[in-house]
C-alpha positions as CSV (number, residue, x, y, z in Angstrom):
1,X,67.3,-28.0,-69.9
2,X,65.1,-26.7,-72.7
3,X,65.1,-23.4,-74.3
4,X,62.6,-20.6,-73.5
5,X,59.5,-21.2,-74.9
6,X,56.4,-19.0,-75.2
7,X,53.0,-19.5,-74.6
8,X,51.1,-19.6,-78.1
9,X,48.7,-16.6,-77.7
10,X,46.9,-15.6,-80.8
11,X,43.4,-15.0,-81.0
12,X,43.8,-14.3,-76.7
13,X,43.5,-12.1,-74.7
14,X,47.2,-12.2,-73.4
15,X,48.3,-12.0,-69.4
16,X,50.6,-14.3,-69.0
17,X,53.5,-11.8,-69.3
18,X,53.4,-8.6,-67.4
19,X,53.6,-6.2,-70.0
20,X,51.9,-3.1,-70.5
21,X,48.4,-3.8,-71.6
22,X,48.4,0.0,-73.4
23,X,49.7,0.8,-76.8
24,X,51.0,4.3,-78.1
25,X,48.8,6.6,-79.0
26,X,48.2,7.0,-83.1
27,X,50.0,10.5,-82.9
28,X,52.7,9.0,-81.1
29,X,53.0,5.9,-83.2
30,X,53.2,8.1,-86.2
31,X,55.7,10.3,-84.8
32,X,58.0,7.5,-83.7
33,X,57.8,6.1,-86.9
34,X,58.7,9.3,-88.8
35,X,61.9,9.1,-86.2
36,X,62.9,5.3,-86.4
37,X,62.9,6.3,-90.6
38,X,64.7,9.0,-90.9
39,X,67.9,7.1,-89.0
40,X,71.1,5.9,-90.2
41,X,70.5,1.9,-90.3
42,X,74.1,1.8,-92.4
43,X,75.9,2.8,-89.3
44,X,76.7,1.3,-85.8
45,X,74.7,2.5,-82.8
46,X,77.6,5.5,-81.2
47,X,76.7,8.5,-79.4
48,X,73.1,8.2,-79.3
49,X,73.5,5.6,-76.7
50,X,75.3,7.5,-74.6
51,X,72.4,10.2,-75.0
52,X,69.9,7.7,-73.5
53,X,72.3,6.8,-70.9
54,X,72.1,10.0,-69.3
55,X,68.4,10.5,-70.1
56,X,67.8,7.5,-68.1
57,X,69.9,8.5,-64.8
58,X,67.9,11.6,-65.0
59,X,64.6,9.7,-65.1
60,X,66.1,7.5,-62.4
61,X,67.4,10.2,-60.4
62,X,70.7,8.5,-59.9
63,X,73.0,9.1,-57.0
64,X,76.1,11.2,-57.6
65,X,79.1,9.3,-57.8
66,X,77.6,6.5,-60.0
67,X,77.6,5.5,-63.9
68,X,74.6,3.5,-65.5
69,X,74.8,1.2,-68.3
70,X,72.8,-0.3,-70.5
71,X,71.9,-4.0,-71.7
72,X,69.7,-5.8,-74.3
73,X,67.0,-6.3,-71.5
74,X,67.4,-6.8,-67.8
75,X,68.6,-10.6,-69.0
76,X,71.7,-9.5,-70.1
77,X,72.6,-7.7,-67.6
78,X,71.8,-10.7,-65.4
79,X,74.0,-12.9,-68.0
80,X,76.7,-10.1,-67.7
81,X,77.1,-9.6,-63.5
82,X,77.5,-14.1,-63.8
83,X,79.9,-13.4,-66.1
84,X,82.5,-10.9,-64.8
85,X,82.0,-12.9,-61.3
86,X,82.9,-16.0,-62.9
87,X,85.4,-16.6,-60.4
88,X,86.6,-19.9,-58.8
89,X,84.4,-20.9,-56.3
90,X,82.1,-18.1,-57.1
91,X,78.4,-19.0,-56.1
92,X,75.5,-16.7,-56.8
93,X,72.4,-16.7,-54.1
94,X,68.9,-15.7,-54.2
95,X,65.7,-16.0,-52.5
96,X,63.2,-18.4,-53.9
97,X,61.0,-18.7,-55.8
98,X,62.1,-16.0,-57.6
99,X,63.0,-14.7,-61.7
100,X,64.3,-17.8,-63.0
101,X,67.0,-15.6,-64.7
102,X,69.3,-15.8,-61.9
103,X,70.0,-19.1,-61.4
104,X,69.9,-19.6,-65.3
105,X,72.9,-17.0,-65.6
106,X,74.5,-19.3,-62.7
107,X,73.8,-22.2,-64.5
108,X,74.8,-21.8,-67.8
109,X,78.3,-19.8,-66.9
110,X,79.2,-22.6,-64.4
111,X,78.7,-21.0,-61.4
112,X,76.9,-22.9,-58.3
113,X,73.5,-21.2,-57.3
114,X,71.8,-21.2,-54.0
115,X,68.1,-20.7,-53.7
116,X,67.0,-19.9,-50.0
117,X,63.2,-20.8,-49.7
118,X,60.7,-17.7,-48.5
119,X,58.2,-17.9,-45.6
120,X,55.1,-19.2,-46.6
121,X,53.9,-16.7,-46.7
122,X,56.8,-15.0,-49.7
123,X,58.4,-13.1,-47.2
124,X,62.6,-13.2,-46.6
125,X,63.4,-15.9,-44.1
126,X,65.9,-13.6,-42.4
127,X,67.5,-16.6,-40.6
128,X,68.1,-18.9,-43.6
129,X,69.4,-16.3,-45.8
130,X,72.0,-15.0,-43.3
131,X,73.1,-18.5,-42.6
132,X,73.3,-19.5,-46.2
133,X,75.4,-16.0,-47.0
134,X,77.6,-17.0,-43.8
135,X,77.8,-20.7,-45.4
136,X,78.4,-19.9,-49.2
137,X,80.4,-16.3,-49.1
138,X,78.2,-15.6,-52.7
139,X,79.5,-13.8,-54.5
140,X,76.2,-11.9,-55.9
141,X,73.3,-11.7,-54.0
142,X,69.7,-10.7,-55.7
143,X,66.8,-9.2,-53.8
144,X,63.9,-8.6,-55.9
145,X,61.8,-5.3,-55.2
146,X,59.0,-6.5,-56.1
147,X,59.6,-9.9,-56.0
148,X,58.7,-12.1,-59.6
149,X,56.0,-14.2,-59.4
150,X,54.7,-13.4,-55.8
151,X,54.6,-9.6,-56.6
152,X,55.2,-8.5,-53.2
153,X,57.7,-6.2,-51.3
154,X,60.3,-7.2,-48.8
155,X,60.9,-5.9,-45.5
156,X,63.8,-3.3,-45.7
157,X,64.8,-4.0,-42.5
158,X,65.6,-7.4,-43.7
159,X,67.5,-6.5,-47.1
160,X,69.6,-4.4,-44.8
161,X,71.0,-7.0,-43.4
162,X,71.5,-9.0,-46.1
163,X,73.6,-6.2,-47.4
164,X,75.5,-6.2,-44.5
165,X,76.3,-9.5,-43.9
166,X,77.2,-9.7,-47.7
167,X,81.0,-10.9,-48.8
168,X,80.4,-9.7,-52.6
169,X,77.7,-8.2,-54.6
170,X,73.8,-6.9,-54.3
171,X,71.5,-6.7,-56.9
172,X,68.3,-5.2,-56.4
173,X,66.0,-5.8,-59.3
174,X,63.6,-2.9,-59.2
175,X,61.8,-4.1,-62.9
176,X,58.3,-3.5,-61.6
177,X,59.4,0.0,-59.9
178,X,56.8,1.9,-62.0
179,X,53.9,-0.2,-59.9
180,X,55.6,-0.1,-56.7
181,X,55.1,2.0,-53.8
182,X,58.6,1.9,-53.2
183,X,62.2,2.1,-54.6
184,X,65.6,1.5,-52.8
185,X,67.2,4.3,-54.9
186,X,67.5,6.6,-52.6
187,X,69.2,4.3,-49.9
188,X,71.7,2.5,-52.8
189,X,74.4,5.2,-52.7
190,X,75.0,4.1,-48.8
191,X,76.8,1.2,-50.2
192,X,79.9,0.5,-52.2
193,X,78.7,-3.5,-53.6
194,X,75.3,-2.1,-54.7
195,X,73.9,-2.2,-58.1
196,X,70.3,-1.2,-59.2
197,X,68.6,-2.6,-61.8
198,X,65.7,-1.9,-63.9
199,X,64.2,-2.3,-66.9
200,X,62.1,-0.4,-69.4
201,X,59.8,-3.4,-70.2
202,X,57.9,-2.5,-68.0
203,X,58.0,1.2,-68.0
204,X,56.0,-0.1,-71.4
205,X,58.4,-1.4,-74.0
206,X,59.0,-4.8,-73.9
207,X,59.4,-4.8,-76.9
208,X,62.3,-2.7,-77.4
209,X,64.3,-4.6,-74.6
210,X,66.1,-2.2,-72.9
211,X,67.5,-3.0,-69.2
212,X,69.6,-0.6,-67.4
213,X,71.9,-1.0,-64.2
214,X,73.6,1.9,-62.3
215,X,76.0,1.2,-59.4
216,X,79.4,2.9,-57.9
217,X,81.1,3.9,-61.1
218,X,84.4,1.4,-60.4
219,X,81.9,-1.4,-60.1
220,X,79.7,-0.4,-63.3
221,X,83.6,0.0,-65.1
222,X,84.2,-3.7,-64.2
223,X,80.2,-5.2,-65.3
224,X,80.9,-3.2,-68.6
225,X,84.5,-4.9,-69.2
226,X,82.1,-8.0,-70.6
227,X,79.5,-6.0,-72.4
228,X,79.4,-6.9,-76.0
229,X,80.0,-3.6,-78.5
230,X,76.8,-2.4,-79.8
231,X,74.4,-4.5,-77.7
232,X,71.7,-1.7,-78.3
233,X,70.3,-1.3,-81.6
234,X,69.8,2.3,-82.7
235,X,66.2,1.2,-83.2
236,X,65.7,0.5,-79.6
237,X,67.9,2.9,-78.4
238,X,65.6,6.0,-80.5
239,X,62.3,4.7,-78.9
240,X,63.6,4.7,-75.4
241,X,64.3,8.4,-75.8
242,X,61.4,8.8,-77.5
243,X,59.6,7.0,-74.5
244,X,61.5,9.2,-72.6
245,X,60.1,12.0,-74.3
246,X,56.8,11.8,-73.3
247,X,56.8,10.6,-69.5
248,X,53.6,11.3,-68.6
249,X,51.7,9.1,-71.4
250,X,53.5,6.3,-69.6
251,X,53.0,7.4,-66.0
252,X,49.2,7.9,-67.0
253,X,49.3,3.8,-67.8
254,X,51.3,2.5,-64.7
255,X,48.6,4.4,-62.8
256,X,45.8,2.6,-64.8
257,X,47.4,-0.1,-64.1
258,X,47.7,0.5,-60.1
259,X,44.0,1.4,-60.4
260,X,43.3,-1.7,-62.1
261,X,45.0,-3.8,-59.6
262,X,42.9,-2.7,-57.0
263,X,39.6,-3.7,-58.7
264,X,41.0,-6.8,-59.3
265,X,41.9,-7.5,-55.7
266,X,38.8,-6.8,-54.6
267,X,37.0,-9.2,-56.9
268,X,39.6,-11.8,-55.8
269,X,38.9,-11.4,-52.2
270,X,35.4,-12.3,-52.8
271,X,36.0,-15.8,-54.7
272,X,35.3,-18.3,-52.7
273,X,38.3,-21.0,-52.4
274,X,40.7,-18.7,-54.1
275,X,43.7,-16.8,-52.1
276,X,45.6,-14.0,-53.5
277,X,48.2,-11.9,-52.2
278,X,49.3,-8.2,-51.7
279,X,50.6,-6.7,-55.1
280,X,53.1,-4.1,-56.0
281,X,53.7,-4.8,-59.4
282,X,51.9,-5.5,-62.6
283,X,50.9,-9.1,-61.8
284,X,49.0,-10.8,-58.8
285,X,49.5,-14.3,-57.4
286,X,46.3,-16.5,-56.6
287,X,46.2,-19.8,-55.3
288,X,43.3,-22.1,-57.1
289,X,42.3,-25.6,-55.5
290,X,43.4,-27.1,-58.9
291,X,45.9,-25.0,-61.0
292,X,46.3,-26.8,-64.2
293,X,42.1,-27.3,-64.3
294,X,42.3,-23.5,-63.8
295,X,44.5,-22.5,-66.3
296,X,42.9,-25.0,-68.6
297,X,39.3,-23.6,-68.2
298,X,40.5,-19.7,-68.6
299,X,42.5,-20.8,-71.3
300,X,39.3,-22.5,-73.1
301,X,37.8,-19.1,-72.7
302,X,40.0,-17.1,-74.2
303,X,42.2,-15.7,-71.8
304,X,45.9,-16.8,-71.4
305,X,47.8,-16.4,-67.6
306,X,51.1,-18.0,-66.3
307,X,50.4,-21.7,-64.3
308,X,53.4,-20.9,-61.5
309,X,52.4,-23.9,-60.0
310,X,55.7,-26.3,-60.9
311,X,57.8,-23.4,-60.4
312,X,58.5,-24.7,-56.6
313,X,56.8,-26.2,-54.1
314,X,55.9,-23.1,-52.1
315,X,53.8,-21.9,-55.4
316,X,51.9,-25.1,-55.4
317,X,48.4,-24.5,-57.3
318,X,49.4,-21.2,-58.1
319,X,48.5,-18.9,-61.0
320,X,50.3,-15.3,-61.7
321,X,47.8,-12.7,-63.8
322,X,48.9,-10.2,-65.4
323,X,47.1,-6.9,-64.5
324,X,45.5,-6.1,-68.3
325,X,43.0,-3.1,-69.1
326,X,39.6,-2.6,-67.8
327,X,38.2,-4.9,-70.5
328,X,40.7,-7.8,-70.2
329,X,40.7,-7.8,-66.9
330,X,36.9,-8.4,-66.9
331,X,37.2,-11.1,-69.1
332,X,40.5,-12.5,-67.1
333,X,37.8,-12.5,-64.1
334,X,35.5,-14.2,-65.7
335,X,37.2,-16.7,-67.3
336,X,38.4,-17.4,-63.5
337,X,34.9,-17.3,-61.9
338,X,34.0,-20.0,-64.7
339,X,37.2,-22.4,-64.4
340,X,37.2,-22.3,-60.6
């Protein structure tokens, strides 16, 4: 193993990530700052927490009947469910290629991971997932929606049968839910194994790492038995809220960033020797004749995006770009045009 490393990326104009390309406003910068100074830094995080629990099922729209809780990202969380499963025997399956965080949590707690290949094409191989749930009894199961780095949406017909034939746990990943045309949260409270997870990365602070997974409260009771005390500072834990706060700055970026996807799909379309496919998140996967050359080239011109291409097999020559503003993206698509 090595540890995480990333990309160098001063100086460029960075999409490599999927973050939110859009900062704060100045008003808004100056009145979070006025907030972040005036708290009590002496003390340990306590009832805030709780505050921005409940301001985030509301956001959510949570089902009755479940609790949410909170981690230092969606990583912890990830870290957390491998944890409390560690079980003998336990395994923990997902499709791939998928976020690399699941089968690290596996990994690193001991557990054995399964990763069922997609279609060619990054759909759910219906089949070969039901078999290998039949085969393996996993005890967690993660279904990305959208997937990380294809970017696509998975037929619900599909995850509904993986949630049937399940023995143990579902987690559906929903971070790239504020670019999707589609949530599962109003079809979660059908089932009692369930969990939901999202993140606020990419809601626009990804900086302030702050991942949040609701569920049937006697399963979110168990996840939180492992939870370290105080795992959310009360810096991060006062901009959420303050995020919170003011909604529809945010919603006004994701749908810049919806619009901007489009444009950029179109531009793809025309490149000649360059496939891309259908996005409902931040990021959009394109296949290049010669990755590394690709990334090399766009990379000489200024503009850093994520080479995919070792990830697996299945993303062989592949590139994943990050869905910037109107003036990075030009560049980003220019920078490709030039590498090509």
């Amino acid at each position: 193993m090595h540890a995480y490393a990333i990309q160098p990326s001063a100086g460029m104009v960075k999409l490599d990530a999927m973050e939110n390309p859009h900062r704060l406003p100045p008003e808004l910068q100056d009145e979070l700052g006025r907030r972040l100074g005036a708290l009590a830094l002496n003390r340990y995080p306590g009832e805030r927490t709780n505050q921005l629990r409940d301001a985030l099922a509301a956001h959510a729209g949570m089902p009755e009947g479940f609790d949410i809780m909170l981690g230092n990202g969606s990583d912890e969380l990830i870290s957390l469910i491998a944890m409390v499963c560690d079980v003998p025997g336990a395994a923990i399956l997902a499709p791939v290629p998928g976020f690399v965080m699941y089968a690290m949590s596996a990994q690193l707690q001991g557990l054995k991971f399964i990763g069922v290949p997609l279609t060619a094409d990054f759909e759910l191989d219906e089949e070969a997932m039901l078999t290998a749930i039949s085969e393996h009894r996993p005890a967690v199961i993660y279904i990305a929606y959208p997937n990380n780095p294809t970017a696509n949406l998975w037929d619900d017909a599909v995850i509904d049968k993986i949630i049937d034939a399940a023995p143990g746990l579902v987690v559906i990943d929903e971070a790239y839910q504020p670019f999707s045309s589609r949530s599962y949260i109003d079809r979660v409270a059908r089932h009692e194994h369930v969990l939901l997870m999202r993140t606020m990365s990419k809601f626009g602070l990804a900086g302030v790492r702050i991942g949040y997974m609701m569920g049937p409260k006697a399963l979110i009771g168990q996840v939180d038995k492992v939870r370290p005390p105080y795992n959310i500072s009360v810096l991060n834990c006062e901009a959420a809220l303050f995020a919170l706060g003011h909604q529809e700055v945010f919603a006004a970026q994701a749908q810049d960033i919806r619009n901007q996807r489009m444009v950029i799909q179109a531009v793809l379309r025309a490149l000649p020797g360059v496939k891309s496919w259908p996005s409902d998140a931040n990021m959009i996967l394109v296949r290049v004749p010669d990755a590394q050359k690709t990334f090399d080239g766009m990379k000489s011109h200024g503009v850093l995006v994520k080479n995919v291409s070792k990830m697996h097999p299945l993303l062989a020559n592949c590139l994943r770009l990050t869905v910037g503003t109107a003036a990075e993206n030009e560049q980003m698509l220019s920078a490709l045009q030039a590498s090509l």
